[in-house]
N, C-alpha and C positions, 0 to 999 in steps of 0.2 A: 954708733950714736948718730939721729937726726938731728943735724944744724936747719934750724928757720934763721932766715930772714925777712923782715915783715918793711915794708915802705908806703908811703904816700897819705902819714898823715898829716895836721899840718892845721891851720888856723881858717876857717871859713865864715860866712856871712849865713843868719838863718834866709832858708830857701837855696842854699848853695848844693854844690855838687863834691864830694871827692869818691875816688879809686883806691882804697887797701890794697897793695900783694903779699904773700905771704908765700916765698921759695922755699922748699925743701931738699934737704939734699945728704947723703951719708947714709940711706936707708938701706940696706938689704934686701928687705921687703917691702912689695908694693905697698906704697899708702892704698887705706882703704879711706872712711870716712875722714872729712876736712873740714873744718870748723872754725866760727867766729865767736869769740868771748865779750866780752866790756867790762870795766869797772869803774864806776864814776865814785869818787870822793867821799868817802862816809857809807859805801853803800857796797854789799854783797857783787860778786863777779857773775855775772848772767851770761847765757848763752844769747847768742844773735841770729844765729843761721849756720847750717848746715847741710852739707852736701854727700851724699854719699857715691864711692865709685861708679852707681847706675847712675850718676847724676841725678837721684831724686832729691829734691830739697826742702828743708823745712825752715820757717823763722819765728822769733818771737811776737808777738802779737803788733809790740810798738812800732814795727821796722815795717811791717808789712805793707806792700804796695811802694813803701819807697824806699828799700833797699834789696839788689841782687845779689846771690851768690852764685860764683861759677869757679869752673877749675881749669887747667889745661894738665892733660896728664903728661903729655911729651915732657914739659917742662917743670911735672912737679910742683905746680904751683897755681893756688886757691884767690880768689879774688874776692871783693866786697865792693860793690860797685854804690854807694849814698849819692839819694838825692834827696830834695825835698828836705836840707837837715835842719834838726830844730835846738835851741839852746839843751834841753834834757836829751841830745847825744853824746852832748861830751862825755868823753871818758879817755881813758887806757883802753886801746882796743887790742887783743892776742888772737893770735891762730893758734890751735891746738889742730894737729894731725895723730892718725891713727894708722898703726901696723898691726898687723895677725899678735903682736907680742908686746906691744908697749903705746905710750901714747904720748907728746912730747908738744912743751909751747915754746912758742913764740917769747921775744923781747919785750914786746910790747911797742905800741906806737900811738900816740898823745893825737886825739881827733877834739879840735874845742869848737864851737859853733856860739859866735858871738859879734855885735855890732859894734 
């Protein structure tokens, strides 16, 4: 069984910056793709970004330009690096990772962007 744990979100100002990590750990097998979810209040769970083991990455159209995703494979663990954030980013934000067999989230971690 993959245990995540996900940190660093937290209360910002719009134009602010934060860092998501998301550690993986208990896998068997290599993670392959890593990923960022959302879900703001009233509203469906979307994907953010994603990364796969070649590091090629993809994101959702809103994020683009001003949010990174990266991973460290040593350490099993996926980043989301927000800048430029605007009140419609809050959410619940989750990592989901991906194995050859199964696919496993995150806690979830509370990103609000407000003055």
């Amino acid at each position: 069984q993959v245990q995540l744990v996900e940190s660093g979100g937290g209360l910002v100002q719009p134009g602010g910056s934060l860092r998501l990590s998301c550690a993986a750990s208990g896998s068997r097998f290599s993670i392959n793709a890593m990923t960022w979810y959302r879900q703001a209040p009233g509203k469906q769970r979307e994907l953010v970004a994603g990364i796969t083991s070649g590091d090629k990455t993809n994101y959702a159209d809103s994020v683009k330009g001003r949010f990174t995703i990266s991973r460290d494979n040593a350490k099993n663990t996926v980043y989301l690096q927000m800048d430029s954030l605007k009140p419609e980013d809050t959410a619940v934000y989750y990592c989901r990772v991906y194995t050859i067999l199964n696919n496993y989230w995150g806690q979830g971690t509370q990103v609000t962007v407000s003055s």
